[in-house]
KETORKOL-463540 format. One record per atom (N, C-alpha, C): atom name; x, y, z; residue in one letter; residue number from 1. Coordinates in steps of 0.1 Angstrom, whole numbers, plus 5000, padded with zeros to 4 digits. Example, Ala and Ser with C-alpha at 12.3 -4.5 7.8 and 13.67 -1.06 7.14 Angstrom:
2
R;N;5132;4943;5078;A;1
R;CA;5123;4955;5078;A;1
R;C;5132;4967;5078;A;1
R;N;5128;4978;5071;S;2
R;CA;5137;4989;5071;S;2
R;C;5129;5000;5079;S;2
END
This chain:
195
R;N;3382;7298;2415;X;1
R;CA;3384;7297;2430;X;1
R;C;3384;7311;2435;X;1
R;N;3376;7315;2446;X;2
R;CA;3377;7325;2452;X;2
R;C;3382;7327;2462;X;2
R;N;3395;7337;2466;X;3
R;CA;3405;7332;2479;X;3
R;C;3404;7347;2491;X;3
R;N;3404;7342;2502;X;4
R;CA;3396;7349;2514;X;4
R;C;3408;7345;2522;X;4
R;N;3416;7358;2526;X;5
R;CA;3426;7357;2543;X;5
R;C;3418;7363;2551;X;5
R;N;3421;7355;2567;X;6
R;CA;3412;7359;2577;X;6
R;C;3427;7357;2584;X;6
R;N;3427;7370;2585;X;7
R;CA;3441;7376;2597;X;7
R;C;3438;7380;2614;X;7
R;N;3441;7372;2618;X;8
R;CA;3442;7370;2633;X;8
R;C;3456;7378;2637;X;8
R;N;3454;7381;2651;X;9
R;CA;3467;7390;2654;X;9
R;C;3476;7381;2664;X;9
R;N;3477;7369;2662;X;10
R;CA;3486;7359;2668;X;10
R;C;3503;7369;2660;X;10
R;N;3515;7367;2667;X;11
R;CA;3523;7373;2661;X;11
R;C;3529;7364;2653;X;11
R;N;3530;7354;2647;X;12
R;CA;3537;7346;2633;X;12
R;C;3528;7354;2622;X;12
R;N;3521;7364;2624;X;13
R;CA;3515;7376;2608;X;13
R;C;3527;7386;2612;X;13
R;N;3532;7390;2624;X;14
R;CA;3542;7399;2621;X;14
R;C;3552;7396;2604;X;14
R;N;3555;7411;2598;X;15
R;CA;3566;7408;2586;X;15
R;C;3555;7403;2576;X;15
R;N;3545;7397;2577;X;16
R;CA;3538;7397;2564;X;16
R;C;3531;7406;2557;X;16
R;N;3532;7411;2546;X;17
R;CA;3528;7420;2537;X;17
R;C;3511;7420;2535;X;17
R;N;3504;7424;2540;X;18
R;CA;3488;7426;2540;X;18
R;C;3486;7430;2526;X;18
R;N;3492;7444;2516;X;19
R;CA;3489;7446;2507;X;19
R;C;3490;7437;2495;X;19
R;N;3502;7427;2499;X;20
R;CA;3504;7417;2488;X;20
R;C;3496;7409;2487;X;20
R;N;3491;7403;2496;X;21
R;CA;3481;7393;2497;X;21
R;C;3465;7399;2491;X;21
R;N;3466;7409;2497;X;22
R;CA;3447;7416;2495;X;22
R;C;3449;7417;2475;X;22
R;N;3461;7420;2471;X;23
R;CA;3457;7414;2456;X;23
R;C;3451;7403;2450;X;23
R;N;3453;7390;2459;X;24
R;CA;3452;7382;2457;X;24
R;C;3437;7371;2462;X;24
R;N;3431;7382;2474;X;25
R;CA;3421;7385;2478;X;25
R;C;3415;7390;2488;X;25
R;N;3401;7387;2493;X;26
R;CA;3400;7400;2505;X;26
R;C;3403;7388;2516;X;26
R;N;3409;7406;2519;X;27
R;CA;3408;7405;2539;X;27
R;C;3397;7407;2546;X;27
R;N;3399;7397;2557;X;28
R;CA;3391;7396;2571;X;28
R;C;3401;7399;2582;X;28
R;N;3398;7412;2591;X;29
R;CA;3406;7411;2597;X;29
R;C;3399;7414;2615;X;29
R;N;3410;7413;2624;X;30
R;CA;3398;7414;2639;X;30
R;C;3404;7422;2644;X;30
R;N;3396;7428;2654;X;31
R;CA;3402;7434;2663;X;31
R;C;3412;7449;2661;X;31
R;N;3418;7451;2667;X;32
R;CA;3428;7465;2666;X;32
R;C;3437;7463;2652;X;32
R;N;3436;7454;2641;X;33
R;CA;3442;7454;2630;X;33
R;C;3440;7471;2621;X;33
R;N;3429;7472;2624;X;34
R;CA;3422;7486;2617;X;34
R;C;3435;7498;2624;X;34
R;N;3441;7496;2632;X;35
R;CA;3448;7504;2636;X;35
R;C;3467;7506;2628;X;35
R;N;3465;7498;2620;X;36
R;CA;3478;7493;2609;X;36
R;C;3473;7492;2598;X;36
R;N;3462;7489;2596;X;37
R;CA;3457;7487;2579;X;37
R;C;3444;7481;2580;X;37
R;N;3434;7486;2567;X;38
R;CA;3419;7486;2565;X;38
R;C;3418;7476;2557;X;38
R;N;3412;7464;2563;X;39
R;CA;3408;7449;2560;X;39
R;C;3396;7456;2549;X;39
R;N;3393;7444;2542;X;40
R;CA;3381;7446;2533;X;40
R;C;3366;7446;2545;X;40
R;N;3370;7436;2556;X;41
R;CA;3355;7439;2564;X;41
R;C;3363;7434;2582;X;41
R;N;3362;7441;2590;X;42
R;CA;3371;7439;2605;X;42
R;C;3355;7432;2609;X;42
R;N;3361;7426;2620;X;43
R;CA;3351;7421;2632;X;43
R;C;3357;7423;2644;X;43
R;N;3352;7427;2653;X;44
R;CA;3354;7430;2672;X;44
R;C;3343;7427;2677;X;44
R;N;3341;7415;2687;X;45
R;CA;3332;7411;2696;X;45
R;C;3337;7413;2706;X;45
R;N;3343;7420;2712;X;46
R;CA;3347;7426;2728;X;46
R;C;3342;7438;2727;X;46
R;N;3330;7445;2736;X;47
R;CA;3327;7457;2734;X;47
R;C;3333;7469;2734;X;47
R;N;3346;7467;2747;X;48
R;CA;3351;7480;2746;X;48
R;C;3358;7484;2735;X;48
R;N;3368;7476;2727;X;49
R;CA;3371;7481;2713;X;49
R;C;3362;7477;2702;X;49
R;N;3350;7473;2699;X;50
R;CA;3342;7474;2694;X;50
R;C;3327;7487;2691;X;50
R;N;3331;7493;2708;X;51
R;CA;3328;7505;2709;X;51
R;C;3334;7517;2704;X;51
R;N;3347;7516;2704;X;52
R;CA;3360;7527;2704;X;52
R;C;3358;7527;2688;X;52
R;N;3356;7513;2675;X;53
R;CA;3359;7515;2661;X;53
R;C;3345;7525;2662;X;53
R;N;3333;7519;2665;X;54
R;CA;3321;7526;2661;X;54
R;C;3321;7543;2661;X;54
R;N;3330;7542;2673;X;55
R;CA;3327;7558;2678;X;55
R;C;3337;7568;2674;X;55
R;N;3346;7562;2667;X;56
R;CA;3360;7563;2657;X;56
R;C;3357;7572;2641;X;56
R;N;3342;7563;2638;X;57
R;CA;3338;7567;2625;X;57
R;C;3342;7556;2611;X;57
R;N;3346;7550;2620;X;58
R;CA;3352;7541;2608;X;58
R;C;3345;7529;2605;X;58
R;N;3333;7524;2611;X;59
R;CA;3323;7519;2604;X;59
R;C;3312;7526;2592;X;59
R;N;3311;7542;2591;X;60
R;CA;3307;7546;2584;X;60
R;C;3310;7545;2572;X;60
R;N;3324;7544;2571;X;61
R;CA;3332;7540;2558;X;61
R;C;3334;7527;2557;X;61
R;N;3335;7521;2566;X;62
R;CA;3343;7505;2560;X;62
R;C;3333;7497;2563;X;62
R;N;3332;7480;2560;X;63
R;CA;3321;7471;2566;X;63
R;C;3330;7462;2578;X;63
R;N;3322;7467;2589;X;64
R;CA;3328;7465;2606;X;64
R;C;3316;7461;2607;X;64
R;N;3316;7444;2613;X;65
R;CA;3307;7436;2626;X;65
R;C;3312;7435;2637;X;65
R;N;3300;7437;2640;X;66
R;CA;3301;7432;2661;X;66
R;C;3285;7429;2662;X;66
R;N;3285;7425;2675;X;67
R;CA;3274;7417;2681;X;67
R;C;3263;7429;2688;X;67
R;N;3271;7444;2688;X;68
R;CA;3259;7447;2696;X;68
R;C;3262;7468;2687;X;68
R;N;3257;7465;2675;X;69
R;CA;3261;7479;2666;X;69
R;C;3254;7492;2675;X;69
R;N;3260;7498;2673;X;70
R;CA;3255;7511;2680;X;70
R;C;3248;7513;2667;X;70
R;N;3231;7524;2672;X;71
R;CA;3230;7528;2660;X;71
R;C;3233;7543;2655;X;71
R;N;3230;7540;2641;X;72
R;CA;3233;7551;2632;X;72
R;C;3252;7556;2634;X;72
R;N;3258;7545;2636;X;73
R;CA;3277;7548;2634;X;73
R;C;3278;7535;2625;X;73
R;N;3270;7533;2616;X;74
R;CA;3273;7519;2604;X;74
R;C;3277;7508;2606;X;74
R;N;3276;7497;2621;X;75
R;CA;3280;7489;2620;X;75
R;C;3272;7481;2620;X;75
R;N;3279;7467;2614;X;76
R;CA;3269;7455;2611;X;76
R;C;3264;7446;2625;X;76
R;N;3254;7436;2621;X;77
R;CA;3253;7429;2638;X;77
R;C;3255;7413;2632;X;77
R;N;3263;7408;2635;X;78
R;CA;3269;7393;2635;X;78
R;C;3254;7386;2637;X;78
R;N;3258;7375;2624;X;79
R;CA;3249;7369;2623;X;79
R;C;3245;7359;2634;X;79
R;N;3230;7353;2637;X;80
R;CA;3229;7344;2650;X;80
R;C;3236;7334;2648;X;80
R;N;3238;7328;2638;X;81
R;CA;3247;7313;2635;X;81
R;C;3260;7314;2648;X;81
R;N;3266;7325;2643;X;82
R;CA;3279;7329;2651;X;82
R;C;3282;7338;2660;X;82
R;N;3267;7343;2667;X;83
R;CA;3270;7353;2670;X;83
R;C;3278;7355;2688;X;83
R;N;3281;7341;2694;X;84
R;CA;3287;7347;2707;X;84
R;C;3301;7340;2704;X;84
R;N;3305;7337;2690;X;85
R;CA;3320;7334;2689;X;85
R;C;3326;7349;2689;X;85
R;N;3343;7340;2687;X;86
R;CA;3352;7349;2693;X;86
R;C;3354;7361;2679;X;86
R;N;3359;7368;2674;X;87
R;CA;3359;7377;2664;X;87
R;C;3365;7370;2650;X;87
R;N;3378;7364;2657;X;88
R;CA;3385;7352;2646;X;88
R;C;3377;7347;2635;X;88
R;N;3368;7335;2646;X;89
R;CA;3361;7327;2641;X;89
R;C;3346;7338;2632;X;89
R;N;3345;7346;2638;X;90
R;CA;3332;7352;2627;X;90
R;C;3339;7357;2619;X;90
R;N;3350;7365;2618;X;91
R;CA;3357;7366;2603;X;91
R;C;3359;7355;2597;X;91
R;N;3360;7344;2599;X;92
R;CA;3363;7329;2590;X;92
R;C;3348;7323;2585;X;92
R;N;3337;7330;2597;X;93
R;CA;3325;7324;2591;X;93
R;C;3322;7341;2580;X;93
R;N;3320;7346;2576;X;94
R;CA;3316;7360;2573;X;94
R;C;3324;7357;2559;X;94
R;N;3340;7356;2560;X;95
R;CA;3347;7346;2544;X;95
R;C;3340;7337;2539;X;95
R;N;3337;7328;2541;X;96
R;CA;3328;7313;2539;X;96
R;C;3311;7319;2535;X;96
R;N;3307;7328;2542;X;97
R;CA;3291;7333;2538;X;97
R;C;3291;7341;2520;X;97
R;N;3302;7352;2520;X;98
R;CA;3309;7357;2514;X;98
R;C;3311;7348;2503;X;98
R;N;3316;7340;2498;X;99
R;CA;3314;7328;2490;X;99
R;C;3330;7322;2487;X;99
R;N;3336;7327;2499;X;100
R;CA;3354;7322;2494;X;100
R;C;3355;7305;2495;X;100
R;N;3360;7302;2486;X;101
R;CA;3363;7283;2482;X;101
R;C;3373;7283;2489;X;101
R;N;3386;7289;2493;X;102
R;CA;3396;7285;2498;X;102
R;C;3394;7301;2508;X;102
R;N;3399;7296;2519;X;103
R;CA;3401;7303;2532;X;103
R;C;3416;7300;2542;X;103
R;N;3421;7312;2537;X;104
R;CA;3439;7315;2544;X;104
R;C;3434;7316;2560;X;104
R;N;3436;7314;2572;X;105
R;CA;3436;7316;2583;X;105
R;C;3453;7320;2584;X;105
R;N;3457;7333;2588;X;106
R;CA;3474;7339;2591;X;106
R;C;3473;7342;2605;X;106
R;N;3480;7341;2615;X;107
R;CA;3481;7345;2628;X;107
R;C;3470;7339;2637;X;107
R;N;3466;7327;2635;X;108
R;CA;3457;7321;2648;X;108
R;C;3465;7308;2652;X;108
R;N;3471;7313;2657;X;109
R;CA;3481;7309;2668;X;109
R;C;3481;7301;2678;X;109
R;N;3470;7305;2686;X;110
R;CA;3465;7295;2694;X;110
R;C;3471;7291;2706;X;110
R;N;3483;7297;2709;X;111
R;CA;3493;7292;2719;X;111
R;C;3502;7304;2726;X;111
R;N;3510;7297;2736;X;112
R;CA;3524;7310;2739;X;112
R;C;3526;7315;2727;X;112
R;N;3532;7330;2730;X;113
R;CA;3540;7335;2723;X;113
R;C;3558;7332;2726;X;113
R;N;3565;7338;2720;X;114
R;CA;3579;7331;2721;X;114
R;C;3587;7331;2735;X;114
R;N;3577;7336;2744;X;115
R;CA;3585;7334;2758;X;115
R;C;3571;7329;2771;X;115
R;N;3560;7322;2762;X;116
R;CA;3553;7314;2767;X;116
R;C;3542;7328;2775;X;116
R;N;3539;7340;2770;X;117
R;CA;3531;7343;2773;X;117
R;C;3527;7349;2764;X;117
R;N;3512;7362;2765;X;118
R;CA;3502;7368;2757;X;118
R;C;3507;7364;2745;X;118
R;N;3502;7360;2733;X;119
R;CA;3506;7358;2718;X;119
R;C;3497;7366;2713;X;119
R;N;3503;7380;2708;X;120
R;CA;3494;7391;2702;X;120
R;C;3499;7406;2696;X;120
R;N;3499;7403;2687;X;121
R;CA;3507;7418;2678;X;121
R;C;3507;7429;2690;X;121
R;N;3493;7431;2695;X;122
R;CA;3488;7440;2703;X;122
R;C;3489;7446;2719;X;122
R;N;3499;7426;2722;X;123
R;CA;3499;7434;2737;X;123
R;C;3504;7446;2741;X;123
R;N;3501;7452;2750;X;124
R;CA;3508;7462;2757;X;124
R;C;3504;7478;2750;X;124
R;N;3488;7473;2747;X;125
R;CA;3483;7481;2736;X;125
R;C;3470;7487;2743;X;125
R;N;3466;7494;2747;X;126
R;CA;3448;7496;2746;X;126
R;C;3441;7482;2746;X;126
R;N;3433;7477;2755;X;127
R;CA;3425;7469;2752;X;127
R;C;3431;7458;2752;X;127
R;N;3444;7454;2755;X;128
R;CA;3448;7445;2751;X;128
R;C;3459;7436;2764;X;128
R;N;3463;7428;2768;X;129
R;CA;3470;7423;2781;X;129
R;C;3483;7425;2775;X;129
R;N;3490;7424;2789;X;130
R;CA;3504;7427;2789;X;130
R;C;3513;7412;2781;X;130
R;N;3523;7416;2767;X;131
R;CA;3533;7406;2767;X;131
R;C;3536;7395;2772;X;131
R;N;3537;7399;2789;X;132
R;CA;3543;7388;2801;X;132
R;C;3531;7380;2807;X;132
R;N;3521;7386;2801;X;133
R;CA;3511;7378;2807;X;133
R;C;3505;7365;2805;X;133
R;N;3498;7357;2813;X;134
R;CA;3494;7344;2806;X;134
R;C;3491;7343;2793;X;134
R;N;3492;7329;2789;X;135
R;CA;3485;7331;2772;X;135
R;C;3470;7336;2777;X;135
R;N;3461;7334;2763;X;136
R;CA;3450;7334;2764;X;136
R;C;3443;7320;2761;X;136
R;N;3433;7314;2770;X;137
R;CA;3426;7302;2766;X;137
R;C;3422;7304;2753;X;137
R;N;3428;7286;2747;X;138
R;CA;3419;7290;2731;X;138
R;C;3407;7279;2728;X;138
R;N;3407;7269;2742;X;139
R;CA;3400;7257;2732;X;139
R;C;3383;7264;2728;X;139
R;N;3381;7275;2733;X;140
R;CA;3365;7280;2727;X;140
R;C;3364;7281;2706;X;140
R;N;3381;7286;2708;X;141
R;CA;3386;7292;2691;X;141
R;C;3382;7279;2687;X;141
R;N;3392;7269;2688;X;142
R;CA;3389;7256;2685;X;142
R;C;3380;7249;2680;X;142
R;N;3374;7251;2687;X;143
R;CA;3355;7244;2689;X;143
R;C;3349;7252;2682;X;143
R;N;3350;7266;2677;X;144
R;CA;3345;7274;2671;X;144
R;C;3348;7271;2652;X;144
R;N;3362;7269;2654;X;145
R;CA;3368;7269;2642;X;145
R;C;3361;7254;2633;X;145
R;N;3361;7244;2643;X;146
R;CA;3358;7232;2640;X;146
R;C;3346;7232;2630;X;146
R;N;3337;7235;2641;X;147
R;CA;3323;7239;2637;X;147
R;C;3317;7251;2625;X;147
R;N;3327;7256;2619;X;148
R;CA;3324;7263;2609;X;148
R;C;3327;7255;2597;X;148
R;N;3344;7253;2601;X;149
R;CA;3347;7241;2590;X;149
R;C;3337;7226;2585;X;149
R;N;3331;7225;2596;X;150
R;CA;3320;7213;2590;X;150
R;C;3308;7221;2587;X;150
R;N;3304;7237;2592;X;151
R;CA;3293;7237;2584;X;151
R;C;3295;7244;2571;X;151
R;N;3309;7244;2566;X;152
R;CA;3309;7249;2554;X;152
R;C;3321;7240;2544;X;152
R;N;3318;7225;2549;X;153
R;CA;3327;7215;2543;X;153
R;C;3333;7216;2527;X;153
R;N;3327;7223;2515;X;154
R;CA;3327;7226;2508;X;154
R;C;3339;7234;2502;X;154
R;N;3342;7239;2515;X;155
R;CA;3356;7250;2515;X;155
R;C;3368;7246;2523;X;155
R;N;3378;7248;2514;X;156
R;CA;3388;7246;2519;X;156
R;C;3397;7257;2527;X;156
R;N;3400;7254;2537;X;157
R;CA;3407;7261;2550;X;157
R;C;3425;7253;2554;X;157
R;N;3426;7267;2548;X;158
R;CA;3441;7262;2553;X;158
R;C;3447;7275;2563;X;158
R;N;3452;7265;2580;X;159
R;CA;3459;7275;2588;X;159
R;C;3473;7277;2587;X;159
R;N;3478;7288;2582;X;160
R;CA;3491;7294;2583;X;160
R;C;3498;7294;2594;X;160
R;N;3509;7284;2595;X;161
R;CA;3517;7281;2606;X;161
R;C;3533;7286;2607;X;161
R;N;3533;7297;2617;X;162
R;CA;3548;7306;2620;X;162
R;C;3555;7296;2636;X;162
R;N;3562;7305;2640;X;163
R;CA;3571;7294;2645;X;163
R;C;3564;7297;2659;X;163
R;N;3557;7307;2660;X;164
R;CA;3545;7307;2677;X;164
R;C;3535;7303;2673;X;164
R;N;3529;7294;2662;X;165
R;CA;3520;7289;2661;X;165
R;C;3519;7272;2666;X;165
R;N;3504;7271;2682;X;166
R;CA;3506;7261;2686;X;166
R;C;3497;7247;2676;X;166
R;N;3504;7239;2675;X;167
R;CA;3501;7227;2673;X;167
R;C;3487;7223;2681;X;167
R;N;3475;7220;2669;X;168
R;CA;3462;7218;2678;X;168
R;C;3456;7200;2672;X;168
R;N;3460;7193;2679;X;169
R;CA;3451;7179;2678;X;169
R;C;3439;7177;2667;X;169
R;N;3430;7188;2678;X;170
R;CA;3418;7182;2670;X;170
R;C;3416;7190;2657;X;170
R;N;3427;7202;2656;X;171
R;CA;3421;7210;2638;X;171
R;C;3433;7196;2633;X;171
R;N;3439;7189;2636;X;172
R;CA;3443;7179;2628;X;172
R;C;3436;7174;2620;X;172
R;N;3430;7168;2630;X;173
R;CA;3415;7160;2623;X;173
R;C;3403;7161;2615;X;173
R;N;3407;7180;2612;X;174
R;CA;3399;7180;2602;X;174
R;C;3398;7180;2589;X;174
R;N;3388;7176;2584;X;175
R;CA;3392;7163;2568;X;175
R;C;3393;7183;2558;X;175
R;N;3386;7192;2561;X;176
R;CA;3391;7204;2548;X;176
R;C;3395;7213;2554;X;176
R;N;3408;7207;2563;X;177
R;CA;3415;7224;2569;X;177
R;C;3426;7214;2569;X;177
R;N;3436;7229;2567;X;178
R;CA;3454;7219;2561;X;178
R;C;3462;7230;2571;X;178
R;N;3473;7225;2569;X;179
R;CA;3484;7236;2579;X;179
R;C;3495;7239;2566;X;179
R;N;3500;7250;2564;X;180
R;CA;3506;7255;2561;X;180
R;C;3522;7263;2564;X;180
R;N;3534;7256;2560;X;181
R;CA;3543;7265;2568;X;181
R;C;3542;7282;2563;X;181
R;N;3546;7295;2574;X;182
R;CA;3548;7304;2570;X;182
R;C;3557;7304;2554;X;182
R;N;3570;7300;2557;X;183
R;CA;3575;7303;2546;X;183
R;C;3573;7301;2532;X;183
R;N;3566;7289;2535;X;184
R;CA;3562;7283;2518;X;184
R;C;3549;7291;2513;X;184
R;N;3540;7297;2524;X;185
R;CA;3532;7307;2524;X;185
R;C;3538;7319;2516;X;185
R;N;3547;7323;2520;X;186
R;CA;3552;7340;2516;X;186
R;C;3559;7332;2503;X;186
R;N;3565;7325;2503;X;187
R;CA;3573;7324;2491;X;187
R;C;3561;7323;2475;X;187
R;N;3548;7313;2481;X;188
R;CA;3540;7318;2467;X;188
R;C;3531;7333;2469;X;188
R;N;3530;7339;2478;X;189
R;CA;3530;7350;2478;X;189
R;C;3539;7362;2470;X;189
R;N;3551;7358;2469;X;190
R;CA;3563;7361;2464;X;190
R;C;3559;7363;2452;X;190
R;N;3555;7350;2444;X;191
R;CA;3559;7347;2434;X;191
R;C;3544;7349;2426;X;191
R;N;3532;7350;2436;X;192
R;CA;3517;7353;2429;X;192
R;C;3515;7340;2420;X;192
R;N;3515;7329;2428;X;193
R;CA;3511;7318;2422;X;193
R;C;3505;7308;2431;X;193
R;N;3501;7300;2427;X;194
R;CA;3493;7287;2433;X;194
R;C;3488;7288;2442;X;194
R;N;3475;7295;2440;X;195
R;CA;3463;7300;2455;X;195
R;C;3452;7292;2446;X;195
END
């Protein structure tokens, strides 16, 4: 089995150990994560910080997609299958291409954060909305997530659930994605077993 985390910056990843897990296999990670630690491959589909990694230098070294690569600053161009999803979702498809059989989703949240607004390691950050601000719409994530999950039925997807992680209907329904509590998450993390 080959095991693939795709870290979203919903805050139920806050207190999780990134290094412990990347033993266990690679990271996907989105967005301003590169700013705390170097995923095995980041994705940013919003230009302005998708501009700021390129022009950073840090696609010359690491493998960074987006949808519209500058050239000659090394970055990749998202495949057309996926290319006007949200960043999330192309790191979950880019795992799955990649050839991971099981797929960790950590921090896609999908909902309020703990006082019913922005849910995001990042707010109040560059690039990013204020804490107090509305959530962010997610049913596009949704519809996005679905639709990978069926076109890569073969793989198992399971979403890691913290206590700001919202409750979504329709990823109920789907027959190879599972929910996961945080704790029972870190605890075999702990222990480096049963992935």
């Amino acid at each position: 089995m080959t095991i693939a985390f795709v870290i979203g910056n919903g805050v139920s990843r806050q207190g999780l150990s990134l290094p412990a897990i990347n033993c266990v296999g690679k990271i996907y990670g989105c967005n301003a994560i590169y700013r705390d630690y170097t995923p095995d491959v980041l994705v940013a589909t919003d230009t302005p910080i998708a501009r700021l990694i390129q022009e950073s230098g840090y696609a010359l070294k690491h493998r960074f997609y987006t949808r519209r690569p500058i050239a000659e600053l090394g970055a990749l161009k998202l495949s057309k299958d996926y290319y006007g999803y949200s960043s999330g979702p192309n790191a979950v498809s880019l795992a799955a291409k990649d050839g991971a059989t099981r797929i960790y989703m950590i921090g896609f949240d999908m909902g309020p954060g703990t006082h019913n607004g922005f849910n995001n390691v990042y707010a109040d950050t560059e690039f990013y909305k204020s804490a107090t601000a509305l959530p962010t719409y997610t049913g596009n994530w949704v519809k996005q997530i679905i639709k990978i999950t069926h076109d890569f039925q073969h793989i198992d997807f399971v979403r890691i659930c913290g206590e700001t992680t919202a409750r979504i209907q329709e990823l109920d329904a789907v027959k190879n994605l599972r929910h996961e509590d945080l704790s029972t998450f870190v605890n075999r993390i702990n222990n480096q077993k049963d992935f």
